[in-house]
N, C-alpha and C positions, 0 to 999 in steps of 0.2 A: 557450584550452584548458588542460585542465590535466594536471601533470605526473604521469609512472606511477604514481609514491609515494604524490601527494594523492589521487589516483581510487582506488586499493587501499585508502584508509585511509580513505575515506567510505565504498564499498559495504559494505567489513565493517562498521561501524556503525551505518552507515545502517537499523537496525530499524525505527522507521516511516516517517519524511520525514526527516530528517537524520540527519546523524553527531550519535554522544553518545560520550564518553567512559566506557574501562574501568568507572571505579567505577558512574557512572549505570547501566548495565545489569547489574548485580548488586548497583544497592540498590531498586528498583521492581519491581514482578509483577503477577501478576490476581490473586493472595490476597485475603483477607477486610483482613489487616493492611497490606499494602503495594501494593493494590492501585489502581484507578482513583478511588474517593472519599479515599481519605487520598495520593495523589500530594502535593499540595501541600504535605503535613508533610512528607514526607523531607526535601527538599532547598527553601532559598529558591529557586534557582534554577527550580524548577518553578509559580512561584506564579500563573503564568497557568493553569495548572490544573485554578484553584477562580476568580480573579477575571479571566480573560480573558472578552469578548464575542464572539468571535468562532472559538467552537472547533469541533472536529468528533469524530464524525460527527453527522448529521444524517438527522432523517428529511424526506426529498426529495419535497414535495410540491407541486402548485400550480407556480406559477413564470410569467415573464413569457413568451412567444414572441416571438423577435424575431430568427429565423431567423440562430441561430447557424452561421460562418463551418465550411467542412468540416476533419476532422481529419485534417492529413496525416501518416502515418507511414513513416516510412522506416527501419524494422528492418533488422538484419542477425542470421546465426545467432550473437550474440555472447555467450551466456550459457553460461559454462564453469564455473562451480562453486554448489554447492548449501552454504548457510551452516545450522546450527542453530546459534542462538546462547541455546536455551531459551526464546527472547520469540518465535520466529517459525522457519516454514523458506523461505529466501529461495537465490535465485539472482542472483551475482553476475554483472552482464553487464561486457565491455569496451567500450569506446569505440566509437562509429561508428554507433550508432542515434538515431534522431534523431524528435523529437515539432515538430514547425511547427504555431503557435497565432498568431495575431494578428499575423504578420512575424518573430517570436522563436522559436527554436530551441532545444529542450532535447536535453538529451542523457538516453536511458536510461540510470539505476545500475544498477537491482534490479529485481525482483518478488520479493516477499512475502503471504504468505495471512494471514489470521484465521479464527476458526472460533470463534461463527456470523460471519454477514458483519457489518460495522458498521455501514452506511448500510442504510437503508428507503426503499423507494420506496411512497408514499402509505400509509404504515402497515405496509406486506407485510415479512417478516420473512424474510432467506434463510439456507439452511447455511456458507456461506464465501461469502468473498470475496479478489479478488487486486487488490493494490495497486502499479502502476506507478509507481516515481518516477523522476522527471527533474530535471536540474538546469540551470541556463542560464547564461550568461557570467557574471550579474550576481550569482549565488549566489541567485537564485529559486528556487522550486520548486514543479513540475506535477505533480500525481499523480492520476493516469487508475484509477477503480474500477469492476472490474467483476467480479459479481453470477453467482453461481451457484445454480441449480437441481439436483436429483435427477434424476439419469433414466443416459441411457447415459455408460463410463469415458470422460473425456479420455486419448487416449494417451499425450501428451505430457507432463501429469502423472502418469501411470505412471513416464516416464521422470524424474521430479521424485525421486517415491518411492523411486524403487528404487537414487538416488545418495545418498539423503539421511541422513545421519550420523543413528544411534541417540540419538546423545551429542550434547553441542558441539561442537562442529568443524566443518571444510568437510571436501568430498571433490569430487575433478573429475567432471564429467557423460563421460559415452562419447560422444554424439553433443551438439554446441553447442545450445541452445534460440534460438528465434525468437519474440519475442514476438507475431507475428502472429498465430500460432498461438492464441492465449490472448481475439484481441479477438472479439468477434461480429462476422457480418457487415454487422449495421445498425450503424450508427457513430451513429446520432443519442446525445445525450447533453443533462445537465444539467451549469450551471456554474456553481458561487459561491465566494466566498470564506472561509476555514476554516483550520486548524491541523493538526500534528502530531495521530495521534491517540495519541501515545506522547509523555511525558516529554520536552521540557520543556514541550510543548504550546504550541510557536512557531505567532503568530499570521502569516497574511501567505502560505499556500499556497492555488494557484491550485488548487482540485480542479474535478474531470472525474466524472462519473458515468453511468456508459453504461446506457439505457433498456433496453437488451436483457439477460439473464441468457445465459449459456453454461452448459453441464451437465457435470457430475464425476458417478461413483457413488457410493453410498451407503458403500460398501467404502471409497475414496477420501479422501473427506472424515475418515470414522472415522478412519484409517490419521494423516493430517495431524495430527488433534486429539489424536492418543495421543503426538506427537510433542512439542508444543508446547502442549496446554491450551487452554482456551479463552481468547482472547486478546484479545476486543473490547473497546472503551471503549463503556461507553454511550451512549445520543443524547445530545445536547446541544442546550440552546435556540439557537433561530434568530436571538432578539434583533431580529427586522426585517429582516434583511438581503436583499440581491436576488439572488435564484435564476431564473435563465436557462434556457432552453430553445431 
């Protein structure tokens, strides 16, 4: 497990799959000049990039059947603060939520949006998306995506909204979040192997993509994007890889 200090000092960084360091998140953007195609010129550090095989997102189609194992989760109301850190508005969770995949146990960081979503399913194109990361003994990491549609307000992202710093900064939430709240109740999903979809674009993250879309309003998602820009990385080639169902 890890200690109070290292958990505070991942989830505040942790804008897409892992912690980056200070400077990394104030030399990368969605711009035209420092955005998703010239990642790889900022920093060597990022050079998986431009020349990793195995990045994300992805558009999610096809895939093998092979009656993937159920997702267990065991949430708690453990999300007490709402991060903008200008790349994103995310909510900090604390310890004791838990993702069970294949015998292995991660632990929920965060949820984080994008606006529009970053993965497609069979070509389809959504307004946002929210990204669950997890992290596991071994410094793995699982991150459960899931897909929103137009139609009636999440309330609970009301209450995202309505804590959520104009600026950078954090602010505490009034009532804790539960990421339950956030999953559909079809749990079927897609699963392959993928990357950061932010700088440094670490290969080697187990991604989750849930079949179902959940719905935000229109009002909603606007409200998100005026906070943070639109913040997707483009698809990325699939290169072959095996996409699970």
């Amino acid at each position: 497990m890890m200690g109070t200090g290292l958990w505070r000092y991942i989830t505040f960084f942790c804008i897409g799959c892992i912690s980056t360091t200070a400077w990394s998140l104030s030399l990368w953007d969605y711009s035209e000049k420092n955005g998703p195609e010239n990642w790889y010129k900022l920093s060597s550090k990022f050079k998986l990039c431009d020349k990793g095989k195995n990045q994300s997102p992805i558009n999610v189609v096809g895939g093998i059947d092979i009656k993937l194992p159920e997702l267990l989760f065991t949430y708690k109301s453990s999300g007490y603060e709402v991060l903008n850190n200008s790349h994103t508005i995310q909510v900090n969770m604390k310890p004791g939520s838990l993702l069970e995949l294949d015998d292995d146990k991660y632990q929920l960081i965060q949820m984080h949006f994008h606006t529009n979503a970053e993965h497609r399913l069979s070509g389809r194109t959504f307004p946002m998306e929210l990204h669950f990361v997890h992290l596991n003994d071994k410094n793995e990491y699982a991150v459960v995506a899931v897909l929103f549609n137009l139609a009636r307000a999440h309330p609970f992202i009301q209450e995202i909204i309505e804590a959520a710093p104009r600026k950078i900064g954090t602010n505490p939430l009034i009532n804790a979040i539960n990421g339950l709240d956030f999953l559909p109740s079809n749990k079927s999903y897609y699963t392959y192997s993928g990357s950061l979809t932010t700088p440094p674009c670490t290969e080697g993250v187990r991604w989750i993509v849930m079949t179902k879309p959940i719905t935000a309003s229109r009002k909603q998602v606007k409200f998100l994007r005026s906070l943070m820009g639109k913040n997707n990385r483009p698809i990325q080639p699939i290169n072959g890889r095996l996409l699970t169902k």
